[in-house]
The first five atom37 places (N, CA, C, CB, O) and aatype in JSON, in Angstrom:
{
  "aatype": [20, 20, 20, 20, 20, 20, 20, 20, 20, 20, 20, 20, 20, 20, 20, 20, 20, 20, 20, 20, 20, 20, 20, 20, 20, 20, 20, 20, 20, 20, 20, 20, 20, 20, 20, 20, 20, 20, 20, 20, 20, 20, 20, 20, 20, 20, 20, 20, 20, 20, 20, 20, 20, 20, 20, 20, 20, 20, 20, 20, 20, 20, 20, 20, 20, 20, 20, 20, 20, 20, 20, 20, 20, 20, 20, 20],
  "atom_mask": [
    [1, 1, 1, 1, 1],
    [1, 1, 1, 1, 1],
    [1, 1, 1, 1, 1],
    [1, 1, 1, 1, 1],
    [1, 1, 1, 1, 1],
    [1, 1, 1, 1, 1],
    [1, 1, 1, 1, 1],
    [1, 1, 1, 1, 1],
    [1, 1, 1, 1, 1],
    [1, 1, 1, 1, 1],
    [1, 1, 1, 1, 1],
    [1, 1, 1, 1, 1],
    [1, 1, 1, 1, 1],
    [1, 1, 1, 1, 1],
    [1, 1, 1, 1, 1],
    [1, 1, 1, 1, 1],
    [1, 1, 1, 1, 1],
    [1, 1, 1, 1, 1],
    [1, 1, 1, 1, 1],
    [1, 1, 1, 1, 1],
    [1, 1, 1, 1, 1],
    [1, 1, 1, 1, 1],
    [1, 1, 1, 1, 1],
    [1, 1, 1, 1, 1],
    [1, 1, 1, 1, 1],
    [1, 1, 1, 1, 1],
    [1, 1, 1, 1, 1],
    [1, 1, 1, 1, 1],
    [1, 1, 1, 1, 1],
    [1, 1, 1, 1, 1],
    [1, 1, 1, 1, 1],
    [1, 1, 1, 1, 1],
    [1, 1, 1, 1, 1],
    [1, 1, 1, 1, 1],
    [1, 1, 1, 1, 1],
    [1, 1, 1, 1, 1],
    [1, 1, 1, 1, 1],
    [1, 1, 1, 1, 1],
    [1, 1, 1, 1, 1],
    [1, 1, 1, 1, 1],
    [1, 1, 1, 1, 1],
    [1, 1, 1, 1, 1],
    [1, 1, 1, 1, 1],
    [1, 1, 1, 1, 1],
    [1, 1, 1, 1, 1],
    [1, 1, 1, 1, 1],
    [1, 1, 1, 1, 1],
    [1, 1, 1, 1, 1],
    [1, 1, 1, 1, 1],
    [1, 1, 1, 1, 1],
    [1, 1, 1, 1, 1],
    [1, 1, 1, 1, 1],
    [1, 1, 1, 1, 1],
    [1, 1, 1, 1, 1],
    [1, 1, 1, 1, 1],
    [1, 1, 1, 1, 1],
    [1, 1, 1, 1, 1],
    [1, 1, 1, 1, 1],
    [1, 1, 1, 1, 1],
    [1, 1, 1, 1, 1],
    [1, 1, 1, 1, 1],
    [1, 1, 1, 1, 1],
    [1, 1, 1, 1, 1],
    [1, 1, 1, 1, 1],
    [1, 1, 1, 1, 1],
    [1, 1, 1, 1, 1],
    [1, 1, 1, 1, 1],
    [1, 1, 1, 1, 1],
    [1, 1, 1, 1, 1],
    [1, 1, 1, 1, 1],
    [1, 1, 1, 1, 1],
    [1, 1, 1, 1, 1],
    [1, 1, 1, 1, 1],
    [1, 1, 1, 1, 1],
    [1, 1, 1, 1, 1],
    [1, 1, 1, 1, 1]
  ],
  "atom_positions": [
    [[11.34, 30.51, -6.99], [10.92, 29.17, -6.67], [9.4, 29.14, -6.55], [11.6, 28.68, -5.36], [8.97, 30.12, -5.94]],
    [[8.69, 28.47, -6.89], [7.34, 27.37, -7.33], [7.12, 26.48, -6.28], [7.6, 26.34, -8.71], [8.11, 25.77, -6.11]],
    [[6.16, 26.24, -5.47], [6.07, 24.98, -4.94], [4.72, 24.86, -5.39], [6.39, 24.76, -3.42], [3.82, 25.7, -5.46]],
    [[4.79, 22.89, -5.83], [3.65, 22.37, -5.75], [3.3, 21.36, -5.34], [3.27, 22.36, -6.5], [4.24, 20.57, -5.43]],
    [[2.35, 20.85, -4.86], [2.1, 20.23, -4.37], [0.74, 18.9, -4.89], [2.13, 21.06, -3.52], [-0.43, 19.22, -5.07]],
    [[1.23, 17.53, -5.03], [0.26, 16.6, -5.11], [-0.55, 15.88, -4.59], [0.47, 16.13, -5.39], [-0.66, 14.69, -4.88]],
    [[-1.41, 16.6, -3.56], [-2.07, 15.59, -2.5], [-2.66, 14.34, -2.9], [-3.14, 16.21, -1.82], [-3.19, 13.69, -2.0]],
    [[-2.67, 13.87, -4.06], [-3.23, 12.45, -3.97], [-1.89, 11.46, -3.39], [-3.84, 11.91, -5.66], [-2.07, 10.37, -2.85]],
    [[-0.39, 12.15, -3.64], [0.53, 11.0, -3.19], [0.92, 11.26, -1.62], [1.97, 10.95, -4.18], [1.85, 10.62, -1.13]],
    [[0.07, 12.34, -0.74], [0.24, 12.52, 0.4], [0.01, 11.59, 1.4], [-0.25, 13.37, 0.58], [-1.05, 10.97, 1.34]],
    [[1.01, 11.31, 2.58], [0.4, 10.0, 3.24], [0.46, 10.73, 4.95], [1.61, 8.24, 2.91], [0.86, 10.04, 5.89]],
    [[0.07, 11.92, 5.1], [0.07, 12.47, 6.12], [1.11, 12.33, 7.1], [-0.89, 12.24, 6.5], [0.73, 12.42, 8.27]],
    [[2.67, 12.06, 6.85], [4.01, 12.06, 7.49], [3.66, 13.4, 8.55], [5.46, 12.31, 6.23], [3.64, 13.32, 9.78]],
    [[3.37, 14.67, 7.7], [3.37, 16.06, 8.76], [5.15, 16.44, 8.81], [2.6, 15.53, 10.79], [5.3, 17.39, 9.58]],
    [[6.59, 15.93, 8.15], [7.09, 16.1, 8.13], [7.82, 17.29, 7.77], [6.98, 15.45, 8.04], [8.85, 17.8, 8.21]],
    [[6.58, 17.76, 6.36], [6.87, 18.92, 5.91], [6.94, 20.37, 6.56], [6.17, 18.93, 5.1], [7.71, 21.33, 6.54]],
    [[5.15, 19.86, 7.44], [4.72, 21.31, 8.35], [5.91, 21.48, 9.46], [2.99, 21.13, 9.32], [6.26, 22.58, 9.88]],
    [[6.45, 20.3, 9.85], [7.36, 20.42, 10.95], [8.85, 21.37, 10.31], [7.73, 18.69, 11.52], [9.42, 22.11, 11.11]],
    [[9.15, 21.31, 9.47], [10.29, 21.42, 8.98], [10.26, 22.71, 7.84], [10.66, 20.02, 8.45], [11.24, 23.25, 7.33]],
    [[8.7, 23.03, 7.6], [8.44, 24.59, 6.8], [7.22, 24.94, 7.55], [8.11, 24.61, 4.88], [6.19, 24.75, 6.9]],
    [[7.03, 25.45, 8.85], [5.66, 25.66, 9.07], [5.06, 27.14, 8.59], [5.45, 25.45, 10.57], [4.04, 27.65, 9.06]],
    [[5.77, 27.66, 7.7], [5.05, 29.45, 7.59], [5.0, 28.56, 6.05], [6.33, 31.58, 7.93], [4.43, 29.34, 5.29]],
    [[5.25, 27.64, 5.49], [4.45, 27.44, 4.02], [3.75, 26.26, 3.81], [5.36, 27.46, 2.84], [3.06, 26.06, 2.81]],
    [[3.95, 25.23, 4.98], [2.79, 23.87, 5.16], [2.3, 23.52, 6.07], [3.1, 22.71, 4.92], [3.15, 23.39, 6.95]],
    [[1.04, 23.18, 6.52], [0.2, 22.45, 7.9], [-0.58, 21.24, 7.43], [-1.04, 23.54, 8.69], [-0.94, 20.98, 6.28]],
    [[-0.69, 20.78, 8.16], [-1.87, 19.93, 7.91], [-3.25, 19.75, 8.15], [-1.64, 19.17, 8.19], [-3.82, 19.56, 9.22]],
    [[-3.75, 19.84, 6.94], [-5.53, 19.78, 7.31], [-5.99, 19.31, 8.78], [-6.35, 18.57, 6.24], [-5.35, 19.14, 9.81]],
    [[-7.29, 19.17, 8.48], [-8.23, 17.9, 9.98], [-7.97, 16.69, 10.05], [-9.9, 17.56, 9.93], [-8.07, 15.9, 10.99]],
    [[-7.4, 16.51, 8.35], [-7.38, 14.74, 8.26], [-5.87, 14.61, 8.3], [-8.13, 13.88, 6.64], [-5.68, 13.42, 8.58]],
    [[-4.89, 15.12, 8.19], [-3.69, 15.04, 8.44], [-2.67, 15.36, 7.43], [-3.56, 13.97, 8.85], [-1.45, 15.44, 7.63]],
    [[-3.27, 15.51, 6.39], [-2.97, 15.88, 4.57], [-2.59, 17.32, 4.71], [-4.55, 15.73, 3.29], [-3.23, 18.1, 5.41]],
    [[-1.26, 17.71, 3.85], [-1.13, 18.74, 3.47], [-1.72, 19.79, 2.96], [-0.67, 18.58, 3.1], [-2.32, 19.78, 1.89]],
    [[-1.57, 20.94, 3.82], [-2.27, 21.88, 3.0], [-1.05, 23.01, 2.68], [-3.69, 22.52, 3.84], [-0.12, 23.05, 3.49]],
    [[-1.02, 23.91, 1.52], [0.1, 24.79, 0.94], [0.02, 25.72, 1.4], [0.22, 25.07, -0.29], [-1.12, 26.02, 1.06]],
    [[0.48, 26.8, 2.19], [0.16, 27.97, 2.92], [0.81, 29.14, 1.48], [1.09, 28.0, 4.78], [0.13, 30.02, 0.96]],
    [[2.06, 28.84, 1.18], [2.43, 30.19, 0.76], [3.05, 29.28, -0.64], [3.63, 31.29, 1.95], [3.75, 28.37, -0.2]],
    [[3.01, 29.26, -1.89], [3.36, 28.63, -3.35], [4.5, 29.49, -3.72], [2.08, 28.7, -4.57], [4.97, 29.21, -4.83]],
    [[5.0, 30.36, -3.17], [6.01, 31.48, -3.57], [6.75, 32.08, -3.0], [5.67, 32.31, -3.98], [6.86, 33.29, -3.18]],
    [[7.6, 31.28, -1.97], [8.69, 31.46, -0.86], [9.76, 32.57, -1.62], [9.54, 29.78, -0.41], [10.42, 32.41, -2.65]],
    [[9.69, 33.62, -0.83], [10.26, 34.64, -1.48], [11.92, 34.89, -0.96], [9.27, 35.88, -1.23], [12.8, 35.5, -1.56]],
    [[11.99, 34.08, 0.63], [13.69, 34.64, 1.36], [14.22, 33.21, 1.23], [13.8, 35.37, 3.44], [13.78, 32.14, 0.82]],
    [[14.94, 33.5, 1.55], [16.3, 32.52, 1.72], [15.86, 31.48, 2.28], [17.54, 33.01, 2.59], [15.93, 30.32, 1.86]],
    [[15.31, 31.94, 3.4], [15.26, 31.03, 5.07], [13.85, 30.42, 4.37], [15.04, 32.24, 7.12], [13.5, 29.28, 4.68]],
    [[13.19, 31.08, 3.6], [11.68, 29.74, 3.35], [11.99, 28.81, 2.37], [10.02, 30.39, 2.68], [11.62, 27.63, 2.39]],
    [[13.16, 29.74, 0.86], [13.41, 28.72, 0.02], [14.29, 27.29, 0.74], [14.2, 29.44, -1.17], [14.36, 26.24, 0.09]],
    [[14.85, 27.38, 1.93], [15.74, 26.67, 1.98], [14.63, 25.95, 3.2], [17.34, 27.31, 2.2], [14.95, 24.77, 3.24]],
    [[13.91, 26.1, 3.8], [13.16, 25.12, 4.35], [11.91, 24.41, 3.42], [12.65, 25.76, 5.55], [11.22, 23.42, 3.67]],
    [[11.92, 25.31, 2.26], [11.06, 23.92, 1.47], [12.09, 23.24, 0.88], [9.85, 24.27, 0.15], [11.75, 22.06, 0.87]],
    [[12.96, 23.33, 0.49], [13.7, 22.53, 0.02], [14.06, 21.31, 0.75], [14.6, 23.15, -0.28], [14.26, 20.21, 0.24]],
    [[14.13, 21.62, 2.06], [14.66, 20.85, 3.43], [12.89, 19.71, 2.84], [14.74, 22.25, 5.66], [12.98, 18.59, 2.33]],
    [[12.01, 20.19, 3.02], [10.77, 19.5, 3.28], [10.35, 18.98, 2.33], [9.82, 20.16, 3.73], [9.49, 18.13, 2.58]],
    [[10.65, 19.14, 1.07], [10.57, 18.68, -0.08], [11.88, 17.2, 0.02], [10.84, 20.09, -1.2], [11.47, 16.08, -0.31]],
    [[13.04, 17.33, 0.39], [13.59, 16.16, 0.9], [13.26, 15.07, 1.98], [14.49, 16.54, 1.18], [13.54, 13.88, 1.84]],
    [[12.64, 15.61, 3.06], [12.0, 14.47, 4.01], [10.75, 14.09, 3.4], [11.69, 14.93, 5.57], [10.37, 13.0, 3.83]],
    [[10.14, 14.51, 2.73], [8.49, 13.9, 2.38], [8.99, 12.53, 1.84], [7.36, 14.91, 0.99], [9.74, 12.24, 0.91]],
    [[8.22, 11.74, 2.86], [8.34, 10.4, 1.89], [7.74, 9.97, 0.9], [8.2, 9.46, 2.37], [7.92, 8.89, 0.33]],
    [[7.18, 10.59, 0.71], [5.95, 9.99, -0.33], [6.03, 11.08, -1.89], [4.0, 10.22, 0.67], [5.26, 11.01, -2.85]],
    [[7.16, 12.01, -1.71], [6.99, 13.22, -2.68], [6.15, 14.11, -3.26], [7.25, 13.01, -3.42], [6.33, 14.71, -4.32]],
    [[5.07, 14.19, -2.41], [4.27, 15.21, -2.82], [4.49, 16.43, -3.15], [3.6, 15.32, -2.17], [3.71, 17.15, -3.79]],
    [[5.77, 16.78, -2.64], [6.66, 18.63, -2.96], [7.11, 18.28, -4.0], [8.11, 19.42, -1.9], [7.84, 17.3, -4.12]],
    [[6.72, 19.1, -5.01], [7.69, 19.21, -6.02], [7.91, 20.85, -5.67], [7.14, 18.72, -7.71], [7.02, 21.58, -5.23]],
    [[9.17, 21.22, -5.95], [9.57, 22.62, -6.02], [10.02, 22.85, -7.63], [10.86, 22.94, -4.88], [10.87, 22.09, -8.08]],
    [[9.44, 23.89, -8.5], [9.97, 24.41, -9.47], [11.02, 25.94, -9.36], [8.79, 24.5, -10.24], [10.66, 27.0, -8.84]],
    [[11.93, 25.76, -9.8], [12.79, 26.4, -9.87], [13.35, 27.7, -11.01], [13.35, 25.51, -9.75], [13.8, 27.24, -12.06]],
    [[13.35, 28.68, -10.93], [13.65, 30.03, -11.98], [12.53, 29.39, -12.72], [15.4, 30.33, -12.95], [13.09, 29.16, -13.79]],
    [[11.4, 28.97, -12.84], [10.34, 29.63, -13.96], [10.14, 27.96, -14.72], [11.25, 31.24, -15.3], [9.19, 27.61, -15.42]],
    [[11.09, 27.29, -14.4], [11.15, 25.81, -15.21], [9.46, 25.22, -15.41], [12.21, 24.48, -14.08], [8.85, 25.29, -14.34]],
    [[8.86, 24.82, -16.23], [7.73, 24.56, -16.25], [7.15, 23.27, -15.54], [7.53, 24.63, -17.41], [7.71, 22.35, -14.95]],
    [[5.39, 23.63, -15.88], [5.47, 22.87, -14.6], [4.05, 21.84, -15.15], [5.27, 24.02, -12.89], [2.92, 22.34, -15.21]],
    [[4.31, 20.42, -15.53], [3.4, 19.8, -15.94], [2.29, 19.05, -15.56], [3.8, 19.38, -16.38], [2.07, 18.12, -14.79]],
    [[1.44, 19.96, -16.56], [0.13, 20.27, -15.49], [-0.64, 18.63, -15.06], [-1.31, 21.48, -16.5], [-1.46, 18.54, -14.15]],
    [[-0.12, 17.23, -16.02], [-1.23, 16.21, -15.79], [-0.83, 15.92, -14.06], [-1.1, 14.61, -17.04], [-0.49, 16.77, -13.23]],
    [[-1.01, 14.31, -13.84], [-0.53, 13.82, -11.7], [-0.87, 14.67, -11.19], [1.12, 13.65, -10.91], [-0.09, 15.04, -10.31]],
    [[-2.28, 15.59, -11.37], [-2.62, 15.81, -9.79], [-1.85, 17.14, -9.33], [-2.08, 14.42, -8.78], [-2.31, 17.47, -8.24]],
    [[-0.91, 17.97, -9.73], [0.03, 18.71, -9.34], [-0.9, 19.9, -8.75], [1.09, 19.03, -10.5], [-1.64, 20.45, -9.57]],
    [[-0.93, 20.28, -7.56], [-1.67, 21.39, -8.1], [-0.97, 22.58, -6.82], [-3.66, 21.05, -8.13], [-1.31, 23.77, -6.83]]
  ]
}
């Protein structure tokens, strides 16, 4: 698993950090920041996944076994 992340569609919820905090926090301004892009156990793939579902705004995208990942929106 891949995570990426689009901070221009971030609206500072903090939902994510609450719900994956060893792979998201939030900056000074309240915006996501990515701690770890390459959740390696169980217990992290399945809390980004969890956090990638509450974001309201979808800034998580998670890529999955290697699926590609298109680079235009900001993805980074």
């Amino acid at each position: 698993m891949r995570i990426v992340i689009d901070k221009k569609k971030c609206m500072g919820a903090g939902l994510c950090a609450m719900a994956a905090p060893t792979l998201f926090r939030q900056d000074a301004k309240g915006f996501v920041e990515l701690l770890n892009a390459n959740p390696l156990t169980a217990e992290d793939q399945a809390a980004a996944r969890e956090a990638a579902d509450l974001c309201p705004s979808g800034t998580i995208v998670l890529i999955e076994d290697g699926a590609p990942v298109d680079p235009g929106n900001g993805v980074t």
